[in-house]
MARMARPA-511424 format. One line per field, with one value per residue (C-alpha): residue in one letter; y, x, z. Coordinates in pm, 1 decimal. Last residue first. Layout:
BEGIN
r = (a,...)
v = (Y,...)
u = (X,...)
w = (Z,...)
# end
This chain:
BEGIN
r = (x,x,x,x,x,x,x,x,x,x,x,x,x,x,x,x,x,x,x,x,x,x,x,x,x,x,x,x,x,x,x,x,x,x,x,x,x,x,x,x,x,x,x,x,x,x,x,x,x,x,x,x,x,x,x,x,x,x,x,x,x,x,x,x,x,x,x,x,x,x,x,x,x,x,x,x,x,x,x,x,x,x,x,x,x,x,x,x,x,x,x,x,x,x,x,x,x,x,x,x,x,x,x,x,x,x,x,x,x,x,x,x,x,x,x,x,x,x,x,x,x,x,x,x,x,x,x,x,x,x,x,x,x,x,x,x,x,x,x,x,x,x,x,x,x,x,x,x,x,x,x,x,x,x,x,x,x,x,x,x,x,x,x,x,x,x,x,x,x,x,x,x,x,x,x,x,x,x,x,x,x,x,x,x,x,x,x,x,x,x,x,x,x,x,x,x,x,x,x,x,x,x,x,x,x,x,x,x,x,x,x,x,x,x,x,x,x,x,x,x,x,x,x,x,x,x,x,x,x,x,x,x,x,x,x,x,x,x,x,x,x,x,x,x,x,x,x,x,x,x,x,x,x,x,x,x,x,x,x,x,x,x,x,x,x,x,x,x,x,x,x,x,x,x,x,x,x,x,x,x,x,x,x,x,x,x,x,x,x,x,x,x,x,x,x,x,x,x,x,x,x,x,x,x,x,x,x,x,x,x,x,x,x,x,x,x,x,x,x,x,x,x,x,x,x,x,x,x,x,x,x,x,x,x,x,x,x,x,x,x,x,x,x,x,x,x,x,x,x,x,x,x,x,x,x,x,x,x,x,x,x,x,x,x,x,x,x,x,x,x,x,x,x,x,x,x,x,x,x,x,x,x,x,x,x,x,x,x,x,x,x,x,x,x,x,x,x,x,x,x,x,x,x,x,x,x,x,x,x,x,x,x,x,x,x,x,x,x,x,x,x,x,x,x,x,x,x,x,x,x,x,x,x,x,x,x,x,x,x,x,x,x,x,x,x,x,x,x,x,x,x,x,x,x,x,x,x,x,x,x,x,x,x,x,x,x,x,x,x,x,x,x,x,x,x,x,x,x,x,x,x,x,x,x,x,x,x,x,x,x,x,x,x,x,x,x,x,x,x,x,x,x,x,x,x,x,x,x,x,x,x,x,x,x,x,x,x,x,x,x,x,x,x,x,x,x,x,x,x,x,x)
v = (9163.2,8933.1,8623.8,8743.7,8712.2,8842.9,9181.9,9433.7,9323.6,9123.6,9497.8,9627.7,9391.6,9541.9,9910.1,9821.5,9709.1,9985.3,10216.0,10019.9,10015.1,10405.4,10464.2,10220.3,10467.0,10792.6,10642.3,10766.4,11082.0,11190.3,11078.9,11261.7,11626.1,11513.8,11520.8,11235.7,11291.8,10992.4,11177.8,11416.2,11178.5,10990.9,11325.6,11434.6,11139.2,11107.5,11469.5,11401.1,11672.3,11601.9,11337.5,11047.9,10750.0,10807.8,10828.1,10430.2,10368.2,10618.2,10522.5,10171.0,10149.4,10402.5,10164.2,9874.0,10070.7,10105.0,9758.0,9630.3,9880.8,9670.6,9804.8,9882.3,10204.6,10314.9,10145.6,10234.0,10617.1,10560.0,10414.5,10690.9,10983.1,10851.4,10707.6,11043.9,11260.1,10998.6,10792.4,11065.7,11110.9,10814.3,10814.5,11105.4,11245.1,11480.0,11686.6,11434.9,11172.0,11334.1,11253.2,10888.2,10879.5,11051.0,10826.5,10458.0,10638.6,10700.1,10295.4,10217.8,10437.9,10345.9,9897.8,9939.2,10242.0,10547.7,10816.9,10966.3,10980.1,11370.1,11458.2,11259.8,11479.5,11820.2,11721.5,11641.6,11933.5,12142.7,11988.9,12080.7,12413.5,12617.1,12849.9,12778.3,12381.4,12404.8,12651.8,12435.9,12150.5,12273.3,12434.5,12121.5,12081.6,12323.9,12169.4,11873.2,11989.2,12161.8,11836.1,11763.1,12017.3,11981.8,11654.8,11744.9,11969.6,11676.4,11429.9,11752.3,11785.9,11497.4,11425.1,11747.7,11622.7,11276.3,11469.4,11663.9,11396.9,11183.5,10921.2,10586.4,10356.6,10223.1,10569.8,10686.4,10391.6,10418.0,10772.7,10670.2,10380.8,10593.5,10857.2,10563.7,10442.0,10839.8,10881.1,10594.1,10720.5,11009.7,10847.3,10614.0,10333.2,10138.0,9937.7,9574.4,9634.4,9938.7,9864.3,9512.9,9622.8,9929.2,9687.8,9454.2,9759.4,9886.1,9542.6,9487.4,9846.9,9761.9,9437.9,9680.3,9844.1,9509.0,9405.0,9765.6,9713.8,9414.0,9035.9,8986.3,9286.2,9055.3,8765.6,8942.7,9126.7,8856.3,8632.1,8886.8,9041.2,8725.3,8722.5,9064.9,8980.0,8689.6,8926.7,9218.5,8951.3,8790.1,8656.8,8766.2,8693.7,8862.8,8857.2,9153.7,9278.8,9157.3,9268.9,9134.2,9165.3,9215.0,9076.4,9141.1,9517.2,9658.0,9374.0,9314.8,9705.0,9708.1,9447.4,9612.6,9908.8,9740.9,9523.0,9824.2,9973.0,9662.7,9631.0,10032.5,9965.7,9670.4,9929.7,10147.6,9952.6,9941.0,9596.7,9773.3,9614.1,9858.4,9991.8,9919.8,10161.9,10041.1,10234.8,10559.8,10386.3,10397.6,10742.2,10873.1,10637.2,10794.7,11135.4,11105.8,10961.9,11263.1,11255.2,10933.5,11035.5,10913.5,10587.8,10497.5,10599.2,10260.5,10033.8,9702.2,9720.8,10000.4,9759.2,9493.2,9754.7,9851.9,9527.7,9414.1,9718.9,9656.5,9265.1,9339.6,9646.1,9382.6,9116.3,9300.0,9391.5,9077.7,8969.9,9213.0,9144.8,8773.6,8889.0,9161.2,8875.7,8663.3,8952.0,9029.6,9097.7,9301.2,9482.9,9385.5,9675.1,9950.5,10193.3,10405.1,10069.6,9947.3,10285.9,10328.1,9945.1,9945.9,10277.3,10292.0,9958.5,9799.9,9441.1,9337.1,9635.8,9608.7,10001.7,9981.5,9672.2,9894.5,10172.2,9913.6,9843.7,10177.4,10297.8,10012.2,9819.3,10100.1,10375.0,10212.5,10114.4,10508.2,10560.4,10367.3,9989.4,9781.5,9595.5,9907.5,10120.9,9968.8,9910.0,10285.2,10333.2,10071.7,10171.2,10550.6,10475.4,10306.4,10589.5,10702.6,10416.2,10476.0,10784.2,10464.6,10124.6,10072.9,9744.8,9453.8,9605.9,9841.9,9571.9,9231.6,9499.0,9584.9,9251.8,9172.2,9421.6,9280.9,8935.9,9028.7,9254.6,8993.2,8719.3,8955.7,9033.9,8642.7,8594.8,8363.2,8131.9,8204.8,8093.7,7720.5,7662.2,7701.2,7844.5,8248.1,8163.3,8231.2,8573.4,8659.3,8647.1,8910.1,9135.1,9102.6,9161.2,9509.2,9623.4,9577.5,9716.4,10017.4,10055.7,9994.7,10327.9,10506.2,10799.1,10609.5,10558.4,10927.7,11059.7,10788.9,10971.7,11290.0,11228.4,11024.5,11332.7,11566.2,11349.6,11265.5,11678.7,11721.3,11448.1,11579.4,11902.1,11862.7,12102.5,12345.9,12392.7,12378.9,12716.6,12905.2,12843.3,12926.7,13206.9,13295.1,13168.2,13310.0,13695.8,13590.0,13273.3,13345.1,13262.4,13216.7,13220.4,12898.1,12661.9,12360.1,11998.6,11820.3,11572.9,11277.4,11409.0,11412.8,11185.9,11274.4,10997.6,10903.9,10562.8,10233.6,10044.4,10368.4,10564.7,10862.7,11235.7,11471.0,11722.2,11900.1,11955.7,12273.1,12498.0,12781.2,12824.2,12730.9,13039.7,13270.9,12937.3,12806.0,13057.7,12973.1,12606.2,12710.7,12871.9,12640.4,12420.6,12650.8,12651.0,12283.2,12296.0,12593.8,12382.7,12076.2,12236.1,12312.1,12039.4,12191.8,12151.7,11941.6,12083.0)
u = (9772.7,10078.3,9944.1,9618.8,9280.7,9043.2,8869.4,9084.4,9427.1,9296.0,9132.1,9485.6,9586.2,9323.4,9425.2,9782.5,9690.6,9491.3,9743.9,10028.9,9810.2,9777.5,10127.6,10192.7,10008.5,10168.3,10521.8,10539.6,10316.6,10553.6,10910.6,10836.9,10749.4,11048.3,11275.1,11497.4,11893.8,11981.2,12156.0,11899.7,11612.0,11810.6,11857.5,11528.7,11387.7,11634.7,11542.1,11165.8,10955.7,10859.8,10659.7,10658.9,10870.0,10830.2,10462.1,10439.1,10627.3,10470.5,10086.7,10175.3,10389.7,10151.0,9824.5,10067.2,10145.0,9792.0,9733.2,9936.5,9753.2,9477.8,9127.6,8882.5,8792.5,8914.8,9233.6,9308.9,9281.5,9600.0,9757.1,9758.2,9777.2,10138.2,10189.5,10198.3,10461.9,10740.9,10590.7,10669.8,11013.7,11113.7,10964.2,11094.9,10887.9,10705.4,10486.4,10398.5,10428.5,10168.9,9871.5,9985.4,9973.8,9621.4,9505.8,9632.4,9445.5,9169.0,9127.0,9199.3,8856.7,8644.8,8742.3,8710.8,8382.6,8414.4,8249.8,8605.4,8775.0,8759.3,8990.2,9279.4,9217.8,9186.1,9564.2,9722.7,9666.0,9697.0,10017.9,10161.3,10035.6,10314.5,10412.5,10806.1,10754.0,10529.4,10787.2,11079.6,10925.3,10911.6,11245.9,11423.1,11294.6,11523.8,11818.6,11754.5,11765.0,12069.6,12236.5,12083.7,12191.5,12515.8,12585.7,12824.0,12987.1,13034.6,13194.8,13387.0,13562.9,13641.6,13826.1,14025.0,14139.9,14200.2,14417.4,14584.5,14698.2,14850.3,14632.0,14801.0,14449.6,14526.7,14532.5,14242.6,14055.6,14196.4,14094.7,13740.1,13657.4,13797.0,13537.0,13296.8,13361.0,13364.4,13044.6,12901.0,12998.6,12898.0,12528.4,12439.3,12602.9,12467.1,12778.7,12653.1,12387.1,12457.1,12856.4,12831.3,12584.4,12805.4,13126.0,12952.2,12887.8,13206.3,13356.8,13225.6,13340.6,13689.0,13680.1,13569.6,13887.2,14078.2,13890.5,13999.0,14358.5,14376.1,14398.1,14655.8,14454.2,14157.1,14367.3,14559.6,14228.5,14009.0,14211.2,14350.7,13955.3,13882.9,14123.6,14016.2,13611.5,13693.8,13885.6,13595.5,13333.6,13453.0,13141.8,12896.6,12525.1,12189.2,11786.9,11591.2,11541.8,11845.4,12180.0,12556.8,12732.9,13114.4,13385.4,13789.3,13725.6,14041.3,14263.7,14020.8,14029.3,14453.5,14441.4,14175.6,14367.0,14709.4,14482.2,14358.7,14704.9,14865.0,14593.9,14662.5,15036.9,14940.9,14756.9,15036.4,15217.3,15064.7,14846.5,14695.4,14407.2,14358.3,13967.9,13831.7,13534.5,13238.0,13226.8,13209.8,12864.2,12760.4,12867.1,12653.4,12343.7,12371.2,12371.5,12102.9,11875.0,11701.4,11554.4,11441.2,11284.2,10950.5,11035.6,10814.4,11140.5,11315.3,11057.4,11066.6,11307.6,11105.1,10791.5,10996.8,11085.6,10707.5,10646.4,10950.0,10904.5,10495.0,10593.8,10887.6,10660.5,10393.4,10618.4,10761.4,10421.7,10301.9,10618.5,10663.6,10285.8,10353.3,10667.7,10406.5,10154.5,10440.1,10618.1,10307.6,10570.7,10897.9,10908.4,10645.2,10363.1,10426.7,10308.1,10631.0,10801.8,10607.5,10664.7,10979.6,11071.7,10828.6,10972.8,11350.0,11402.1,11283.7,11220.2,10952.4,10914.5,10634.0,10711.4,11090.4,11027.3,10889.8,11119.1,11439.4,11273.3,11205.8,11569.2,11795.2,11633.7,11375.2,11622.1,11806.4,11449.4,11379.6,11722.9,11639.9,11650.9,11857.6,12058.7,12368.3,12105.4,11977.7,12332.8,12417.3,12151.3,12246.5,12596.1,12550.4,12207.4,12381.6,12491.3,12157.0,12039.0,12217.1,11952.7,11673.6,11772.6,11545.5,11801.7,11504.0,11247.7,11495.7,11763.8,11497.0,11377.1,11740.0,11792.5,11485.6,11557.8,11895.9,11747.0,11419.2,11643.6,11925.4,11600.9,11430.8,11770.3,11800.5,11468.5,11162.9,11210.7,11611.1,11640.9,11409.5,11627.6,11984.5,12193.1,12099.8,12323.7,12634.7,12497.7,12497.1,12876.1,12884.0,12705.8,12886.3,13204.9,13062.6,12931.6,13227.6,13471.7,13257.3,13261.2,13608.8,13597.4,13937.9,13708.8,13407.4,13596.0,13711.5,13354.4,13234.0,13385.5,13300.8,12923.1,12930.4,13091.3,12855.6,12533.1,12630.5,12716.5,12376.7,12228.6,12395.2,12335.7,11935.1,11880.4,12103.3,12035.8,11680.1,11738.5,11895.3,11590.9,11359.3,11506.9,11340.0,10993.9,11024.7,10958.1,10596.1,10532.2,10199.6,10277.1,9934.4,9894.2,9851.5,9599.0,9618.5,9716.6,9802.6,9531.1,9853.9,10186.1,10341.2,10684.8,11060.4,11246.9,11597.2,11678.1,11747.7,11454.7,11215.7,11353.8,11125.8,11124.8,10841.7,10651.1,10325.3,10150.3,10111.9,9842.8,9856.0,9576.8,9514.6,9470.9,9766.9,10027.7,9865.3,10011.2,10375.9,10297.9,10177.6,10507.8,10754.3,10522.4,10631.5,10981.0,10955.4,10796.3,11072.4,11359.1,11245.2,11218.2,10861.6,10738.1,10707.6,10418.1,10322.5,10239.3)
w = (10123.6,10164.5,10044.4,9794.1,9898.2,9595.3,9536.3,9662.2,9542.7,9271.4,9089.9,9095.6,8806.7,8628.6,8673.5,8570.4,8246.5,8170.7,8294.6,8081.6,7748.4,7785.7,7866.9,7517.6,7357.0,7474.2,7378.8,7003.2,7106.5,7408.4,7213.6,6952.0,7147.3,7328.4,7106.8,7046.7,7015.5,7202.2,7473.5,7501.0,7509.4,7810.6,8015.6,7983.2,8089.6,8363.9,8439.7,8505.6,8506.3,8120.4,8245.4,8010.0,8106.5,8493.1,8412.1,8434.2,8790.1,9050.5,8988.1,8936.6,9301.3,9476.3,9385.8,9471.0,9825.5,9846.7,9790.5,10043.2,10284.9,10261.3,10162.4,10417.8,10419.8,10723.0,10682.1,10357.8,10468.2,10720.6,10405.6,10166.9,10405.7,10588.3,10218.9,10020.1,10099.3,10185.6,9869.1,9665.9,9771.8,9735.5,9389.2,9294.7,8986.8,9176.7,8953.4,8723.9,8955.3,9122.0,8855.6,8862.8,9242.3,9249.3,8942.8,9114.1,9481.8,9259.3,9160.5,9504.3,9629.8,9312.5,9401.7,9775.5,9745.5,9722.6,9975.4,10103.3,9826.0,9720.7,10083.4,9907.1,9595.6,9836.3,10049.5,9751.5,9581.7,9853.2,9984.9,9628.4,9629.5,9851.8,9567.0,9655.3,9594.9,9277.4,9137.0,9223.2,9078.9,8768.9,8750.6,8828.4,8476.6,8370.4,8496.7,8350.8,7993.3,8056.9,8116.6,7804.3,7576.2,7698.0,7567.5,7263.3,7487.2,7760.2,7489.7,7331.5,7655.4,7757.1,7367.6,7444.8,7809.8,7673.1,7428.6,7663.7,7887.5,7569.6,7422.8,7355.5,7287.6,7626.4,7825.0,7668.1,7785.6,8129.8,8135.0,8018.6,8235.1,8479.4,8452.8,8397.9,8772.3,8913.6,8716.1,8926.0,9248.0,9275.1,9088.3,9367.7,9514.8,9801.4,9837.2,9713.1,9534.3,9383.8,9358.9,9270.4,8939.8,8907.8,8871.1,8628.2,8401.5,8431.0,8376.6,8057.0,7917.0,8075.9,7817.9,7572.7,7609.4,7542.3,7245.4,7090.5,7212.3,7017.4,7002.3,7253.7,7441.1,7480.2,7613.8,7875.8,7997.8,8009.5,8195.4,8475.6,8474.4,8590.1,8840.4,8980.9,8945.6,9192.3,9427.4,9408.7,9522.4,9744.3,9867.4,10152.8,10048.9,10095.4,10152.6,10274.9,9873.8,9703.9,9915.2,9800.1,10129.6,9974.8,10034.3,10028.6,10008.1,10051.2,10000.2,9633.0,9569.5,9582.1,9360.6,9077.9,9103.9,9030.2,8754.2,8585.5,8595.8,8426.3,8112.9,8104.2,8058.5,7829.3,7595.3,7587.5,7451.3,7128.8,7053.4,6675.5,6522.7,6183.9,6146.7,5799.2,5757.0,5877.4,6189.8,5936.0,5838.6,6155.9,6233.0,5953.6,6087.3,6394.5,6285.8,6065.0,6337.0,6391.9,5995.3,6107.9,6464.7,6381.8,6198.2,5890.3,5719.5,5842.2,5630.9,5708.4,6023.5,6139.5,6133.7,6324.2,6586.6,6624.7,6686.2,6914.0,7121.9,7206.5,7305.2,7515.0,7679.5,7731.3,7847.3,8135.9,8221.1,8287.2,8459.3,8703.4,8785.7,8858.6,9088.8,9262.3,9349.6,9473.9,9709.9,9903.3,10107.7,10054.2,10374.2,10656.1,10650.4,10849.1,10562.6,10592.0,10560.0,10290.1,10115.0,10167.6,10044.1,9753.3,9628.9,9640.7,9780.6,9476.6,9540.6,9296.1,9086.1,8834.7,8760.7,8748.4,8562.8,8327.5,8396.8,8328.4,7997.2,7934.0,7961.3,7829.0,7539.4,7486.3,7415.3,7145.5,6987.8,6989.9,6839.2,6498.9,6380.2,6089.3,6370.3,6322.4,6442.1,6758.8,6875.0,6835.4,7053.7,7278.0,7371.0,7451.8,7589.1,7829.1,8046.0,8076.6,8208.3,8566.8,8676.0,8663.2,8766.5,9076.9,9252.2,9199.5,8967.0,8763.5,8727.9,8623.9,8354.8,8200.4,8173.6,8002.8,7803.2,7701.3,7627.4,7414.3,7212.6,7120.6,7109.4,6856.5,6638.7,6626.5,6474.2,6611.0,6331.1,6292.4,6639.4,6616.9,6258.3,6385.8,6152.4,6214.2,6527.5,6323.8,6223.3,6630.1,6580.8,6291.5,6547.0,6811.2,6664.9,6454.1,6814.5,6991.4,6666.9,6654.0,7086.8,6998.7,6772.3,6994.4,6984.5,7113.5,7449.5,7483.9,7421.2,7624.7,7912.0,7823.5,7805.7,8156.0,8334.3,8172.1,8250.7,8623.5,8660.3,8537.5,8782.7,9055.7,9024.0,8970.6,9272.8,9187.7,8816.0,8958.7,9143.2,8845.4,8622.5,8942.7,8915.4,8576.3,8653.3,9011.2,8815.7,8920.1,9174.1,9382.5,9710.7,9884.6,10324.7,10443.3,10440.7,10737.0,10667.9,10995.7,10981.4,10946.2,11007.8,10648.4,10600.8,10637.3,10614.2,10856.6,10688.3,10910.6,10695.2,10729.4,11055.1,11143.7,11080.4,11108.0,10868.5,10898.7,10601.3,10408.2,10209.3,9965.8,9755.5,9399.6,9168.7,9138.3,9229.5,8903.3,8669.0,8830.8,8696.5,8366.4,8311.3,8410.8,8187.4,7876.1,8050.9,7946.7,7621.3,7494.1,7634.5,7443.6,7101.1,6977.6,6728.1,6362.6,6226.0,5934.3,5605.4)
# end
């Protein structure tokens, strides 16, 4: 008899736990702290042989408070979750997402024709494509709190193809972590940390575009196999009894859904457009930013008369084409906004929140109706915005008990007698083993760079590499550590435990560290531009 996983709250205040226990035995210690400019950013970073120990604060009744406290520090991302759950809620309730998904898939039929496609499998090329997306977002912009959103669309995706919620997941959330890891331009982590490391930002720019690309293909690779032994036999899945739910609302997507063009539907079509207007005199370009290169277009007008097109045509044909149609546009509009206006998640759940109320609107809701369809969307996703609370626990704990800076400050003090290839290959394990308690990357690499890099130089190994050691270490554990409320938030939203989710994905973690240890064996071995 198999036993039963413990539900995600219970693992997580179980760690809330262990964490307090550890403020009894490791001893306080802190860093001194100072503010500097990284890429026109005020950062606070360490002051270099500043550490000193400091009087212990053993955490006790803190394991309850601390509950409280990382409600407040993971607001934003629980409001995010909430906001984006009701939202959808009103979209899926008018079933276009059904009539979306339904469309595409009878179209990607057509292309069984060809022979070279049906060879390699048109479900493969729809997956390869989308995650391959999802990968060129997280490595050039850092897609990572914005995925959850879109495992609303591709989970339901996953399962109408024949797959299960874990495949869902991987199109969207752990392809954009993988290229998240082999980022190429991520401001978010290779930009603070170059800059904090002094190095010129973005170089060493080729090496990191061939890495992108290795590990890009091995998470495409390790997806498509275990999706292609779901699609044999779907009960071989882990989360099949999970997926219940899913499945039930697929099959109630098959049910003949009547095209209706109600009125309402153009008066949406005409307020999208009025907003859309007003944004392109507002905002009549936009500097479009990719690493230190970018472009001035206009942006916001040309995505205005498209939308003109698009819109008239796809609500001629029905108002479920036409709400997808502001689906399509969300998602282009968050790509403008993060790379154009430095969006971050205010601002995306104030572009689905309209998504919603303008989808609402269309299908002929009355106020109170969207307002009852909101509110079931961000019940029905409570469990996860509470998930992400209680992680902020974690770190809370750690942070009041004043044994982070010892822990960092005794395994950076444990390198001293390695040698190039030992001392990088700790700095990849030190990073790795932090990212489980500090799952920011920014704000890892504000902690840990002003020690990582001034050590490089003493040793001998270029602070390029350091940042790549940083960039590895930071990137792979995102998609495990139960710190991590984006995690949390995406398993929630899919219905996935984590206990699941840990052992399905533990292997792949293991193929990723390997893989990332021997491509940071060039960086210290061989002369690469940049490093």
């Amino acid at each position: 008899m198999l036993k039963k996983i413990p539900h995600t709250y219970v693992i997580v205040f179980c760690i809330i736990i262990v964490a307090a226990i550890l403020t009894w035995f490791i001893p306080g210690g802190e860093y001194e702290r100072q503010t500097i400019k990284v890429n026109g950013i005020d950062r606070e970073i360490i002051v270099n042989n500043s550490f000193q120990y400091v009087e212990n604060a053993p955490q006790t009744w803190q394991i309850f408070s601390s509950l409280f406290s990382g409600f407040e520090k993971q607001a934003h991302i629980i409001i995010f979750i909430l906001i984006i759950g009701g939202a959808f809620w009103i979209m899926n309730s008018t079933k276009a997402v059904d009539v979306g998904i339904a469309a595409f898939l009878k179209s990607t039929k057509k292309l069984e024709r060809h022979k070279i496609i049906n060879s390699i499998g048109v479900n493969n090329i729809i997956m390869i494509f989308i995650m391959i997306i999802f990968s060129v977002f997280g490595a050039v912009f850092g897609m990572s709190e914005e995925t959850i959103a879109f495992v609303i669309i591709f989970v339901p995706l996953a399962i109408s193809m024949g797959y299960d919620s874990i495949v869902g997941v991987c199109l969207c959330y752990l392809a954009a972590h993988v290229g998240f890891a082999g980022a190429v331009l991520n401001p978010f982590t290779i930009g603070i940390a170059q800059g904090i490391s002094q190095i010129p930002l973005f170089s060493g720019i080729e090496y990191r575009f061939f890495c992108w690309i290795i590990l890009t293909l091995t998470g495409i690779t390790f997806v498509l196999l275990y999706a292609r032994k779901i699609k044999k036999n779907p009960k071989k899945s882990p989360v099949y009894n999970e997926d219940e739910d899913w499945r039930k609302k697929h099959l109630e997507s098959n049910e003949v859904i009547e095209y209706k063009k109600p009125v309402s539907g153009w008066i949406s079509f005409g307020l999208s457009l009025l907003l859309l207007t007003v944004c392109s005199f507002l905002f009549p370009e936009t500097t479009l930013k990719v690493g230190q290169s970018s472009s001035t277009l206009p942006v916001i007008p040309i995505i205005t008369g498209i939308f003109l097109l698009t819109g008239f045509f796809s609500m001629r044909k029905s108002v479920h084409f036409f709400i997808i149609n502001l689906l399509m546009y969300t998602m282009l509009f968050l790509i403008v906004g993060v790379m154009g206006y430095g969006w971050y998640v205010m601002e995306i759940a104030t572009l689905f929140l309209v998504m919603g109320l303008l989808s609402g609107i269309a299908y002929g809701y009355g106020a109170n109706e969207i307002v009852k369809n909101f509110n079931e969307g961000a019940k029905d996703i409570l469990s996860a915005a509470i998930v992400v609370g209680l992680a902020g626990g974690i770190i809370v704990i750690l942070n009041d008990g004043k044994i982070i800076d010892t822990i960092l400050y005794n395994v950076s003090e444990s390198m001293r007698n390695f040698g190039k290839v030992g001392s990088v290959s700790a700095m990849y394990v030190i990073q790795t083993m932090m990212n489980i308690i500090i799952p920011s990357g920014s704000a890892k690499a504000a902690l840990t760079m002003p020690i990582m890099s001034q050590f490089s130089d003493l040793i001998g190994i270029s602070r390029q590499a350091t940042v790549m050691a940083f960039q590895f270490g930071d990137g792979f554990t995102n998609m495990i550590t139960p710190t991590s409320g984006v995690l949390l938030g995406v398993l929630s939203m899919a219905k996935i435990p984590y206990g699941k989710w840990f052992k399905w994905v533990l292997p792949f973690m293991l193929i990723l560290f390997i893989i990332g240890f021997l491509l940071l064996l060039p960086t210290v071995l061989m002369q690469l531009n940049g490093f």
